[in-house]
C-alpha positions as CSV (number, residue, x, y, z in Angstrom):
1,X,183.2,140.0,97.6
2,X,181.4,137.5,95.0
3,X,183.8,135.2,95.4
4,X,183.5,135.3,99.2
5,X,179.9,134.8,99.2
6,X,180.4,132.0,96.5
7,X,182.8,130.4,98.7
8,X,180.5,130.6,102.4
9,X,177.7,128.9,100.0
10,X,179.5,126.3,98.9
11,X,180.8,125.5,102.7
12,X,177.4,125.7,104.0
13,X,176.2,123.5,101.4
14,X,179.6,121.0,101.5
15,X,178.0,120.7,105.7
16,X,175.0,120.6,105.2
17,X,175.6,117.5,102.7
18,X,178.3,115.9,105.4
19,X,174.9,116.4,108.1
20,X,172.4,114.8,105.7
21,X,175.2,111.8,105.3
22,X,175.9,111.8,108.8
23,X,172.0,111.1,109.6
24,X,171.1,108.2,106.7
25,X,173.8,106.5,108.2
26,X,172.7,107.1,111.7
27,X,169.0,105.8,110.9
28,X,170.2,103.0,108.9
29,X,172.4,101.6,111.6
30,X,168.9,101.9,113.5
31,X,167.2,100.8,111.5
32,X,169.6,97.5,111.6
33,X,169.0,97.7,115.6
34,X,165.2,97.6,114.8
35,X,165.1,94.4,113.1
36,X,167.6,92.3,114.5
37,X,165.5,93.2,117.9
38,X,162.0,92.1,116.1
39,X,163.9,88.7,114.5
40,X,163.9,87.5,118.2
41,X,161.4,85.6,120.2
42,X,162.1,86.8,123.0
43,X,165.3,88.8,125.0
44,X,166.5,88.4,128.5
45,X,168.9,91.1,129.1
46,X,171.1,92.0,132.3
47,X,172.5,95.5,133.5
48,X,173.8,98.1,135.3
49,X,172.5,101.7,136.2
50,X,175.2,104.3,136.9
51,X,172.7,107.3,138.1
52,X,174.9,110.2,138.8
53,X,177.5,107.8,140.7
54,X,174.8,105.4,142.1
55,X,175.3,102.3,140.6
56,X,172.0,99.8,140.6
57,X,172.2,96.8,138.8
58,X,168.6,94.9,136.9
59,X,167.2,92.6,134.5
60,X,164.7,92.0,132.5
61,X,162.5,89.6,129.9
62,X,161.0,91.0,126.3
63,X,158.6,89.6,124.7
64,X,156.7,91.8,122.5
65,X,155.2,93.9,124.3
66,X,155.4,91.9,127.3
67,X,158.1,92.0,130.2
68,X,159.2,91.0,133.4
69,X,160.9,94.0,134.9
70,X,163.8,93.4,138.2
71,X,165.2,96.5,139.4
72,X,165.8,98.3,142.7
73,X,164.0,95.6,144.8
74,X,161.0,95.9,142.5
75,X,159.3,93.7,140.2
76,X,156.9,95.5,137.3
77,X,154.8,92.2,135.2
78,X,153.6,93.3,132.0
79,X,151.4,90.9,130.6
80,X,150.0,92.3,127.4
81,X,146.7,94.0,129.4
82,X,147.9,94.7,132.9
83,X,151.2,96.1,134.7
84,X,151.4,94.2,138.2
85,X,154.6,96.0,140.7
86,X,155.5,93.8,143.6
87,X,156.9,95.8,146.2
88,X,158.4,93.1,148.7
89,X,159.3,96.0,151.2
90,X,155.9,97.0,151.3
91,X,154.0,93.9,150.7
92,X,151.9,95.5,148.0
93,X,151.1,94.4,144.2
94,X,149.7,97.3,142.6
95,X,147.4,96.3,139.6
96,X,147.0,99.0,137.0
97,X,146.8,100.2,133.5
98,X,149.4,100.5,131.7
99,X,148.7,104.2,130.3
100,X,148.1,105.1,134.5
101,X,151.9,103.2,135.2
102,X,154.0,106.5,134.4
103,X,156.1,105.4,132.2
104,X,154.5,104.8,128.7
105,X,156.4,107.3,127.4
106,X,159.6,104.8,127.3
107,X,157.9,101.2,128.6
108,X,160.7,98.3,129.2
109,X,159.3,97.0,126.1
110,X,160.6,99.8,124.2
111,X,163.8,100.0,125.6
112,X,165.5,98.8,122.4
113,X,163.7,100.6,120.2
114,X,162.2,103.8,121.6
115,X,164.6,106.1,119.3
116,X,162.0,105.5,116.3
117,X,160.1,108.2,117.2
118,X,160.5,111.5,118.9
119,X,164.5,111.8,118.0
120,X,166.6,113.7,115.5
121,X,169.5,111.3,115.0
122,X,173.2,112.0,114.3
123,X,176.8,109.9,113.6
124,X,178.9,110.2,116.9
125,X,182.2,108.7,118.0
126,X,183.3,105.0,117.6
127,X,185.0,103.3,120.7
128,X,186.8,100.1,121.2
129,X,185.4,98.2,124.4
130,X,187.2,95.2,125.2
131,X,187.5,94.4,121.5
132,X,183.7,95.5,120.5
133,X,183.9,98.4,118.0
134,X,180.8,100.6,119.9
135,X,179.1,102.4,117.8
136,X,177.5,105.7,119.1
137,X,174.0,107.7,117.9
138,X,173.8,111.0,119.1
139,X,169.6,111.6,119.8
140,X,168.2,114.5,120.4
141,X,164.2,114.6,121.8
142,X,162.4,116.7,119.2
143,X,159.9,117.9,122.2
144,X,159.8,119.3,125.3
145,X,162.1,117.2,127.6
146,X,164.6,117.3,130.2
147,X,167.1,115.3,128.4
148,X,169.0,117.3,126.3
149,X,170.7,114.7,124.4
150,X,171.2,110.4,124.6
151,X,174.0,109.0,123.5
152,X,173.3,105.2,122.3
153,X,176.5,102.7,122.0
154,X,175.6,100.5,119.3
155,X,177.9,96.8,118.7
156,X,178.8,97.2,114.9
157,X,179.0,93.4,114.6
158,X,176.0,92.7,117.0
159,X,173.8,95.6,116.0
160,X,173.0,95.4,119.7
161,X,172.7,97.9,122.1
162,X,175.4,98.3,124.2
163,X,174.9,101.2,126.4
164,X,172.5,104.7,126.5
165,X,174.1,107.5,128.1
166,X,170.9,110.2,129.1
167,X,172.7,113.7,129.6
168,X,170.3,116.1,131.0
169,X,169.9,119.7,130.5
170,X,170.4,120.4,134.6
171,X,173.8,118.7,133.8
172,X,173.0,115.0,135.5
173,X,173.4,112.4,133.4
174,X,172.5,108.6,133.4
175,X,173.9,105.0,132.2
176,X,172.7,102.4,131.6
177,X,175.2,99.9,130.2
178,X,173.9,96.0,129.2
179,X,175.6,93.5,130.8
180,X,174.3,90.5,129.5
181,X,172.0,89.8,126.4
182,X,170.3,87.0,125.7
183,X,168.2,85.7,123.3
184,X,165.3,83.3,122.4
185,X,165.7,82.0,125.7
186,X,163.3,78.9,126.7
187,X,160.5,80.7,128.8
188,X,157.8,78.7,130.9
189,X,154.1,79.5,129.6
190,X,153.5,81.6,133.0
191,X,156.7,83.4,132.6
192,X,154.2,86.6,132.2
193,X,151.8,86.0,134.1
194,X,151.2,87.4,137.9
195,X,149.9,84.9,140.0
196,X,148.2,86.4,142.8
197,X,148.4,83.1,145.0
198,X,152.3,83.3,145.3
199,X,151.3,86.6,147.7
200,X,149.0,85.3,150.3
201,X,149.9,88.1,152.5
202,X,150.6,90.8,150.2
203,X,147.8,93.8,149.7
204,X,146.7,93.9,146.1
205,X,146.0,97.6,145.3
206,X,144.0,97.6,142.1
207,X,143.8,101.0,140.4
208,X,141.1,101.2,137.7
């Protein structure tokens, strides 16, 4: 009977070793992700949505903080202060704060990085795509959510981001796979900037 406990210890242990392995490497590899995405000026990236078999494709412009988000039809300015949406449907620009915008839990601006906070990290599978050995980081939300886990494809040569699979606990799940990625791309001075005379017949909603 000793020698039975003995061994379930050291198995438990042995795992619970492989898991503590499995995670530095998991954050390092992030942690690689982090810093090649903060070496860049800027990043212009293009790509497709795969929403429960709806595709959707976008784009969009980083810098810092900053962006200029395409997608759906919409375009969401962030200039460092103010997020401007131009709804071309509606003819509307809606002016707001960013903290009223709903989304500054996971801003465009920290699409590339959002996983340093609020995730417990794991090693995942490795896949070839089209030659690029992808690299996936299993992330689990460490508070209440609806996802239940993200799955982030990560180049291994690139240390870009490649993909983020969201897998939901009502069993949906979402894709968004980048197409293009660009970087330090030359940018006009305005490039973040709304200007309200391009809209002459456009209603400006301004929420406080």
């Amino acid at each position: 009977m000793k020698k039975l406990f003995a061994l379930i210890a050291i198995t438990l242990i042995s795992f619970s070793q492989v898991n503590a392995q499995n995670s530095d490497k998991a954050k390092a590899l992030l942690n690689e992700v982090t810093t090649k995405v903060k070496s860049y000026n800027n990043i212009a990236i293009d790509f497709d949505v795969n929403n429960n078999g709806q595709n959707s494709k976008g784009n969009i412009t980083l810098s810092g903080d900053k962006y200029v988000l395409n997608y759906m039809g919409i375009t969401r300015i962030f200039d460092g202060s103010k997020v401007y949406t131009i709804n071309p449907e509606d003819e509307e620009v809606t002016i707001q704060n960013p903290k009223k915008s709903g989304d500054e839990s996971l801003t465009p601006s920290k699409l590339l990085t959002f996983f340093n906070s609020g995730y417990t990290f794991s090693w995942d599978i490795s896949q070839n795509v089209n030659g690029r050995n992808i690299q996936y980081i299993k992330l689990k939300p460490t508070g209440k959510s609806d996802v239940k886990e993200i799955l982030l494809g990560i180049d291994s040569k690139t240390k870009h981001i490649y993909n983020k699979i969201d897998v939901y606990k009502n069993g949906s799940k979402s894709t968004l796979t980048v197409k293009s990625f660009k970087t330090n791309q030359t940018l006009s001075k305005n490039h973040f900037t709304f200007t309200e005379s391009k809209y002459p017949k456009y209603y400006i909603n301004k929420i406080d």
